[in-house]
Backbone as CSV, one residue per row, in Angstrom:
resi,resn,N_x,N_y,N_z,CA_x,CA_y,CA_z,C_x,C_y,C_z
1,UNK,227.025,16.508,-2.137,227.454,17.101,-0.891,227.700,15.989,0.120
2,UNK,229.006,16.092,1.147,229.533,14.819,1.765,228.520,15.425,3.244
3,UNK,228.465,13.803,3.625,227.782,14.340,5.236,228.629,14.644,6.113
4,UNK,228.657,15.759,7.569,229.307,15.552,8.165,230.021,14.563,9.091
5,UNK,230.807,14.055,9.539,231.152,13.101,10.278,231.121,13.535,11.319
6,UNK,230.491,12.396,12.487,231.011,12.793,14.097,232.338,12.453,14.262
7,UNK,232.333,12.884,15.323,234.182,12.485,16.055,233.805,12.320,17.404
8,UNK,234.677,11.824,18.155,234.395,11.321,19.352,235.448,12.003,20.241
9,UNK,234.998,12.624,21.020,235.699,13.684,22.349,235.560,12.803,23.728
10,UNK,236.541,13.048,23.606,237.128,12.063,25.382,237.323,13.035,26.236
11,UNK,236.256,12.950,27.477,236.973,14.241,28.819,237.369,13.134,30.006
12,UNK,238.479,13.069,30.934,238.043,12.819,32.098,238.104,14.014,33.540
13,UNK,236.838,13.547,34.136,236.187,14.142,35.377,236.158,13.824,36.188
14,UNK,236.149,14.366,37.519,235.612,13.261,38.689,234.411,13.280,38.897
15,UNK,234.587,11.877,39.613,232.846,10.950,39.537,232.020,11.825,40.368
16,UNK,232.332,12.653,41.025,231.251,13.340,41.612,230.783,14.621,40.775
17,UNK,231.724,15.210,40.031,231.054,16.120,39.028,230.366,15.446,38.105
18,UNK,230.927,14.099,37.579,229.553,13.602,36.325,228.382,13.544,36.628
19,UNK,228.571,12.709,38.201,227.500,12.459,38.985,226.246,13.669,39.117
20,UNK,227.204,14.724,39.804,226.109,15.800,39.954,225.677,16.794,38.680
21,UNK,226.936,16.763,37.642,225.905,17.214,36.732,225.127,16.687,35.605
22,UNK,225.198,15.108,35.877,223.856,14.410,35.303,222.785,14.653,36.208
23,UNK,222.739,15.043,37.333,221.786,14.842,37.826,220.799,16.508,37.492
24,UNK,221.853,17.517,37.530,221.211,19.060,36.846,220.317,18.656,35.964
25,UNK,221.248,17.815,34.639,220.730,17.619,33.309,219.600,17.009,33.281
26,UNK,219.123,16.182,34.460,217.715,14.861,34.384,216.572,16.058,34.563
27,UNK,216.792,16.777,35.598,216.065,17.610,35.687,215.577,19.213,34.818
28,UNK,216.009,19.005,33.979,216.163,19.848,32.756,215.608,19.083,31.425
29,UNK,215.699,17.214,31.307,215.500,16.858,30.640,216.550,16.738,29.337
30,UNK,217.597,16.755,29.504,218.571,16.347,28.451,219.829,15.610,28.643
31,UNK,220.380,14.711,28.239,222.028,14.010,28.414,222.674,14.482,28.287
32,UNK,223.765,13.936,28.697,224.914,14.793,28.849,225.386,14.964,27.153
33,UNK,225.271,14.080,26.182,226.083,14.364,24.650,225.476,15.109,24.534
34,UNK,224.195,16.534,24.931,223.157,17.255,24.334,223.714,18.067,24.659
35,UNK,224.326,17.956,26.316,224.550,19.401,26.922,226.250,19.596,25.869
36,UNK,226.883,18.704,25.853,227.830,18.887,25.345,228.096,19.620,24.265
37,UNK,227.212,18.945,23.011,226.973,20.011,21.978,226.312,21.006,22.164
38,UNK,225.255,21.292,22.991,224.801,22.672,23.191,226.000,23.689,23.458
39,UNK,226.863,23.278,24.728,227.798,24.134,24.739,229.103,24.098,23.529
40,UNK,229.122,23.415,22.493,229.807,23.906,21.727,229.686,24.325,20.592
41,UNK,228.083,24.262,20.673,227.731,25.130,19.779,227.248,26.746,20.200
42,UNK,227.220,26.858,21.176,227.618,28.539,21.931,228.890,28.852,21.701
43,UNK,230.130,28.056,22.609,231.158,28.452,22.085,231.394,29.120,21.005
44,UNK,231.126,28.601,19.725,231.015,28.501,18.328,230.467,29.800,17.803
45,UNK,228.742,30.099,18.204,228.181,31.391,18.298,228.700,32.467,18.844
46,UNK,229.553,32.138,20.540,229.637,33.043,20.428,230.959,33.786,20.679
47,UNK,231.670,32.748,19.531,233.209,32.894,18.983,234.130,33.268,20.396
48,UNK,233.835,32.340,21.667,234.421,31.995,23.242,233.767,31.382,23.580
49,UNK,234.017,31.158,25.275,233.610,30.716,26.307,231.990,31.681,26.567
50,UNK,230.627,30.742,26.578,229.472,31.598,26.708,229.322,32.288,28.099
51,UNK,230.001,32.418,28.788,230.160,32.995,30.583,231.539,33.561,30.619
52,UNK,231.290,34.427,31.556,232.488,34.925,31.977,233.463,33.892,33.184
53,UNK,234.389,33.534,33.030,234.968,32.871,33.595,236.086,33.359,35.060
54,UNK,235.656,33.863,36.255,236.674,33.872,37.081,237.120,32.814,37.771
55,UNK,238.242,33.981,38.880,239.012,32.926,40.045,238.281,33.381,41.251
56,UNK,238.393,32.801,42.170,237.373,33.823,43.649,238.425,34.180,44.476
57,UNK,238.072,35.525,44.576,239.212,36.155,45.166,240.069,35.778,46.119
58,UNK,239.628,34.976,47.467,240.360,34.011,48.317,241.027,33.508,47.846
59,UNK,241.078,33.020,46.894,241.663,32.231,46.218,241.243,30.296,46.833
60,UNK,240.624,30.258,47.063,239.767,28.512,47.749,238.462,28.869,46.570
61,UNK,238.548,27.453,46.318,236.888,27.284,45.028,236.030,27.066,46.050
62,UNK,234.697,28.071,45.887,233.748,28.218,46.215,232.808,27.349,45.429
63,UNK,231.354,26.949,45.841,230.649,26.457,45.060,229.277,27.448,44.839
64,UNK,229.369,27.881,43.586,228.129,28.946,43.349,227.219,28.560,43.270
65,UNK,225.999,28.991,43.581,224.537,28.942,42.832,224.209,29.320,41.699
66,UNK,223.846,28.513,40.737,223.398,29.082,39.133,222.283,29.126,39.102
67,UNK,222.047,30.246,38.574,220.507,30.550,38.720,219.943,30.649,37.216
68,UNK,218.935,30.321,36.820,218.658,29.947,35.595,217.957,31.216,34.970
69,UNK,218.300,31.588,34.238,217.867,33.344,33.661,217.335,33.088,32.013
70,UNK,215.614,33.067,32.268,215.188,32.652,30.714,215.685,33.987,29.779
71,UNK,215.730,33.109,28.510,215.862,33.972,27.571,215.146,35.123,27.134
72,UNK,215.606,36.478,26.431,214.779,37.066,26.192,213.654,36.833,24.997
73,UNK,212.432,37.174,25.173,212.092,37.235,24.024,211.979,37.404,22.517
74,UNK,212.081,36.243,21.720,212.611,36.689,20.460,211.678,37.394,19.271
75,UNK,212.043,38.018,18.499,211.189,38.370,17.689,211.206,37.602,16.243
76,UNK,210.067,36.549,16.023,210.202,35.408,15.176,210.263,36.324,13.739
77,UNK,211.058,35.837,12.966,211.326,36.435,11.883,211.210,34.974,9.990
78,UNK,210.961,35.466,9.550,211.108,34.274,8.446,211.956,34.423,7.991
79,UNK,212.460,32.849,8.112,213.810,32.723,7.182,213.825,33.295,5.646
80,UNK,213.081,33.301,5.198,212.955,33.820,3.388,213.497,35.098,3.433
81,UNK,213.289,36.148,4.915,213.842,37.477,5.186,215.454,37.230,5.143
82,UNK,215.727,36.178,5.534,217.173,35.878,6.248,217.513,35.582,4.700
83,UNK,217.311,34.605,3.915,217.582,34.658,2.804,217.545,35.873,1.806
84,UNK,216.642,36.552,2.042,216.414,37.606,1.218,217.749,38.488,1.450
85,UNK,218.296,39.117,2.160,219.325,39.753,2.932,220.549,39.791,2.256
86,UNK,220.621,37.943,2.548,222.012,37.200,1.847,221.858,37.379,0.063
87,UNK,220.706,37.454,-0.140,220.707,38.006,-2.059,221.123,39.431,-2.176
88,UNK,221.198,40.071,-0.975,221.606,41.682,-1.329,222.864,41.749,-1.048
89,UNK,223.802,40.731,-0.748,225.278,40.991,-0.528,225.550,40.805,-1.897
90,UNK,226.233,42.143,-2.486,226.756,41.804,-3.428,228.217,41.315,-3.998
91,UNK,228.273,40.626,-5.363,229.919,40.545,-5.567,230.846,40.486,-4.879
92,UNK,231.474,39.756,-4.808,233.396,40.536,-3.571,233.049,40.782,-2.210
93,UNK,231.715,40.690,-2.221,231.528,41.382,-0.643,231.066,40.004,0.231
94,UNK,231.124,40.248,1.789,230.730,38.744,2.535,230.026,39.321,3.807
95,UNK,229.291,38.656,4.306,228.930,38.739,5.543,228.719,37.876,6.712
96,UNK,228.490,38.276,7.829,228.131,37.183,9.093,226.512,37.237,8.959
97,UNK,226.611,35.826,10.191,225.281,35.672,10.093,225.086,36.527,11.286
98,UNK,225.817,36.766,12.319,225.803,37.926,13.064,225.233,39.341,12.650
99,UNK,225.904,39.558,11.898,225.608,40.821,11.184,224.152,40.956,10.305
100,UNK,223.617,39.715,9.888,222.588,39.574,9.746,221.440,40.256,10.852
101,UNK,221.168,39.450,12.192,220.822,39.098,13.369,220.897,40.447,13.580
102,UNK,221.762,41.338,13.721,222.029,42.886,14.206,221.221,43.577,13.392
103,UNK,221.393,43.493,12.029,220.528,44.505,11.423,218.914,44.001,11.521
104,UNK,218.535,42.746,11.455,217.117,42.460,12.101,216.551,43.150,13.395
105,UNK,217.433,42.779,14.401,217.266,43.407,15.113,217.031,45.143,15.528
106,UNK,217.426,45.644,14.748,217.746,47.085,14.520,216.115,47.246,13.963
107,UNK,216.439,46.617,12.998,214.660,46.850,12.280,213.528,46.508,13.015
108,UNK,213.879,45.620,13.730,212.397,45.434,14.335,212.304,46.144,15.812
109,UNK,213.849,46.827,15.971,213.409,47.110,17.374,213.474,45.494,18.659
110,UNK,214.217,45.046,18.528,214.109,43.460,19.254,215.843,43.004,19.729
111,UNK,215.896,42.575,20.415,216.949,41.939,21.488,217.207,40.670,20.430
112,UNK,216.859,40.330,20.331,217.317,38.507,19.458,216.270,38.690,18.515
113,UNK,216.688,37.776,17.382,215.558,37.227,16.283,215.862,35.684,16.277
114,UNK,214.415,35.028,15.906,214.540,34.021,16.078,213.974,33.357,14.194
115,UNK,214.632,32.649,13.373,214.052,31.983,11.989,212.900,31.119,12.008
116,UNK,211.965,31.322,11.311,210.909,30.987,10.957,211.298,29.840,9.864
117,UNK,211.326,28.611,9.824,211.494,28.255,8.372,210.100,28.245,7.841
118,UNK,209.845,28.266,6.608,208.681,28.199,5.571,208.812,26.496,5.175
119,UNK,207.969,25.346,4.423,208.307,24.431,3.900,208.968,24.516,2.258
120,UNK,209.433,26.212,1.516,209.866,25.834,0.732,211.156,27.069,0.907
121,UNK,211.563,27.059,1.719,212.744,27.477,2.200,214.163,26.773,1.735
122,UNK,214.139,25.478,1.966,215.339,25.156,1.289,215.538,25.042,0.260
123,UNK,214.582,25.044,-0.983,214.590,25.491,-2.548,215.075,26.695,-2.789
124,UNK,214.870,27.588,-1.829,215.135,29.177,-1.730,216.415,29.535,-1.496
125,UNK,216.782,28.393,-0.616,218.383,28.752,-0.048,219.516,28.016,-1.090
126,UNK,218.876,27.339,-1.966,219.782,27.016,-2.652,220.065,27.807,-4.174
127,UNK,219.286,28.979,-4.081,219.402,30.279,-5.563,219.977,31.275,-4.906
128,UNK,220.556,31.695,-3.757,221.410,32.523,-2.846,222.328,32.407,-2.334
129,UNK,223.749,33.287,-2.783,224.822,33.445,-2.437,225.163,33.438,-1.020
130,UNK,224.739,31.900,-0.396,224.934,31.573,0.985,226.628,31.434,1.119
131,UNK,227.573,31.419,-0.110,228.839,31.443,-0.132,229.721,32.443,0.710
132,UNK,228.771,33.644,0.729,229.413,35.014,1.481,229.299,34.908,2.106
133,UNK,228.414,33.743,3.307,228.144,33.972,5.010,229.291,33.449,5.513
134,UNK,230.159,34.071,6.342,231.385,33.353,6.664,230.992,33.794,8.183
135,UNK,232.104,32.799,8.845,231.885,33.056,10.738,232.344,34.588,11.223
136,UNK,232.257,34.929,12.724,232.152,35.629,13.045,233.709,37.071,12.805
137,UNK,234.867,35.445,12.199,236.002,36.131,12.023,236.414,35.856,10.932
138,UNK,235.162,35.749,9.969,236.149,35.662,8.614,236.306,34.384,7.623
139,UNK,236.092,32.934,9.162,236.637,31.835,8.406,235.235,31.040,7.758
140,UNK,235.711,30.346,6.521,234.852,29.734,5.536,234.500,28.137,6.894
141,UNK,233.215,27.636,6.487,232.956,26.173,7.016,231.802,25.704,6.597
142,UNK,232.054,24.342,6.702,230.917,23.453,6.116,229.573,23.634,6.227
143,UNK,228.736,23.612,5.649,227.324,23.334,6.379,226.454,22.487,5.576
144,UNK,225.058,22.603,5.557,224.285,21.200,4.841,224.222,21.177,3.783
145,UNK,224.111,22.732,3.507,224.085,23.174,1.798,225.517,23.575,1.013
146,UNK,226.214,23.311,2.110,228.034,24.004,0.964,229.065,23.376,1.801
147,UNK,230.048,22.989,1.097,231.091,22.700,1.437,232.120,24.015,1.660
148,UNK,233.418,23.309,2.760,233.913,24.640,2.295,234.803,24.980,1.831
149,UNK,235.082,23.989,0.493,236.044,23.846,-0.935,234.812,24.730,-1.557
150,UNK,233.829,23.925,-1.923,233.149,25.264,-3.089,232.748,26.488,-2.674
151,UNK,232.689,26.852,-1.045,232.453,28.283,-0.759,234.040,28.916,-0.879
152,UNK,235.177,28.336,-0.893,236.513,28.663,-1.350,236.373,29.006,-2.653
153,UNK,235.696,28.349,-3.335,235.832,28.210,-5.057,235.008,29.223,-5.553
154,UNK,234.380,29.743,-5.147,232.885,30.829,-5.309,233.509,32.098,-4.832
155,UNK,233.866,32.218,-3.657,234.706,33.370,-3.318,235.974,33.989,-3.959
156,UNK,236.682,32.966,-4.163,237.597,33.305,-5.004,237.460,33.770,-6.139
157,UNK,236.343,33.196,-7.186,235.763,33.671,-7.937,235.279,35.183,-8.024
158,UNK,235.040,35.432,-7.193,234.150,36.390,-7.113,235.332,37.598,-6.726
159,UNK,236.876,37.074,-6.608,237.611,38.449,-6.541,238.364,38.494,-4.930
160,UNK,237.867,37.378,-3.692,238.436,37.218,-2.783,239.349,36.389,-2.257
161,UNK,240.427,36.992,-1.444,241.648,35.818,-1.044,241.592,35.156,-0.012
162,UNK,241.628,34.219,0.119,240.997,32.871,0.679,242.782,32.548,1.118
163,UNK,242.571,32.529,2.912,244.213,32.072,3.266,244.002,31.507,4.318
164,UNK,245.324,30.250,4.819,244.929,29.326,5.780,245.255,30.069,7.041
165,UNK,244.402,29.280,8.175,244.604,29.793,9.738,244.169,28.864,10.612
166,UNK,244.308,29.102,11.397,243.703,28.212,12.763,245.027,27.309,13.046
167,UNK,244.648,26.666,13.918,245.762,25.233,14.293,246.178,24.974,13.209
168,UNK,247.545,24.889,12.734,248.042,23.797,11.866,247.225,24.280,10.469
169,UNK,247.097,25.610,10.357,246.883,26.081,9.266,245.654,25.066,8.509
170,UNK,244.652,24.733,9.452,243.941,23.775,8.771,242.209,24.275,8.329
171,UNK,242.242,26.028,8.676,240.919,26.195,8.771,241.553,27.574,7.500
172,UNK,239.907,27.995,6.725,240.678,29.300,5.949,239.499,30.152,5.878
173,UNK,240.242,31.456,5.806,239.608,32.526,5.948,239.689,33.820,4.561
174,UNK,238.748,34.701,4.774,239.022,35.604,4.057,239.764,36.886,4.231
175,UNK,241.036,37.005,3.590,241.744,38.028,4.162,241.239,39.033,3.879
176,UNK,241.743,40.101,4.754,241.251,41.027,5.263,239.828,41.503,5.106
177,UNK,239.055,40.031,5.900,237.741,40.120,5.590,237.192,41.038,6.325
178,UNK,237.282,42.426,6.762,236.755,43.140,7.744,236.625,44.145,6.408
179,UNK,237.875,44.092,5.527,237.475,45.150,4.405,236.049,44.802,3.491
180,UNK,235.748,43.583,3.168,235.197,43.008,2.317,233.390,42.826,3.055
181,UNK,233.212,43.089,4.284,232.198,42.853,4.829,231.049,43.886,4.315
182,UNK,230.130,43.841,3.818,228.600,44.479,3.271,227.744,45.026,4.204
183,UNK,227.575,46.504,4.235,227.422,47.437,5.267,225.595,47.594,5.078
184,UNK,225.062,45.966,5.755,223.309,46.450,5.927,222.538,47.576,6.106
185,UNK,223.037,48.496,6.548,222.668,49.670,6.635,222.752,50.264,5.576
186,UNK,223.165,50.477,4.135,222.797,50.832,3.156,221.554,50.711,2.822
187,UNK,220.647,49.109,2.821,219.862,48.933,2.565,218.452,50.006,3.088
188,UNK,218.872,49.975,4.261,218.069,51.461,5.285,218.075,52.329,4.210
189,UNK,219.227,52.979,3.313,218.893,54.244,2.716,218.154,54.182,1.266
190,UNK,218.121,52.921,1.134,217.987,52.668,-0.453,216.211,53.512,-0.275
């Protein structure tokens, strides 16, 4: 399995926004490359922009107050559950890790779940059809345990069509993966 590579993202800002929002970040305790990936890995989660984005009605930029709103409480869950889940998707079929997260939630009665790892968790994750977890719309991607040539190669296998998208046709997905998605709530009736 290849490691991921960084890449290097260039913004320019003015010096008084770096200025002031390094200075948010000191007081929070993190750099700015932290906050950076934090927010793109929300983005990412939560397949947009994590805020709602307006204009102010005057139309002149105002400067808001952000007010810091802790998270809700999660309900810690073990990953071996999270794994367990992904062994009940069967054949041809795929799911999110979203869709995961929802039906936890459902079960426990809880706003968020949060993974527990165990220390023999990643032995575990590697005898489970982690091939079917695709993003929130479908598309296949890398992670520590799969590439996403052999989660292409596994899927396909398994009876699904695997087609390019994104920019420049450079990302791929499962077509009409909304048909193909594994309805957790069965498991409820079993």
């Amino acid at each position: 399995m290849k490691e991921q590579q960084s890449v290097i993202i260039q913004v320019r800002v003015e010096e008084d926004l770096k200025r002031d929002a390094m200075k948010a970040l000191d007081k929070i305790g993190i750099d700015m490359p932290t906050a950076i990936r934090v927010f793109l890995k929300r983005i990412v989660a939560e397949d947009g922009i994590p805020f709602n984005i307006t204009l102010p009605k005057d139309g002149k930029e105002k400067k808001k107050v952000v007010t810091y709103i802790p998270a809700k409480p999660a309900k810690q869950v073990r990953y071996e559950e999270f794994l367990d889940l992904i062994a009940e998707v069967p054949q041809g079929y795929i799911t999110r890790y979203d869709d995961i997260c929802d039906y936890l939630c459902r079960k426990y009665k809880a706003e968020r779940v949060e993974f527990v790892h165990g220390t023999e968790d990643w032995r575990r994750s590697l005898e489970v059809p982690l091939w079917r977890v695709v993003s929130t719309r479908g598309v296949l991607s890398n992670s520590k345990l799969m590439s996403r040539e052999l989660q292409q190669e596994r899927l396909e296998r398994e009876g699904l069509t695997i087609v390019p998208c994104g920019v420049n046709n450079r990302s791929l997905m499962v077509k009409d993966y909304k048909w193909h998605l594994f309805n957790f709530n069965a498991l409820s009736e079993k």
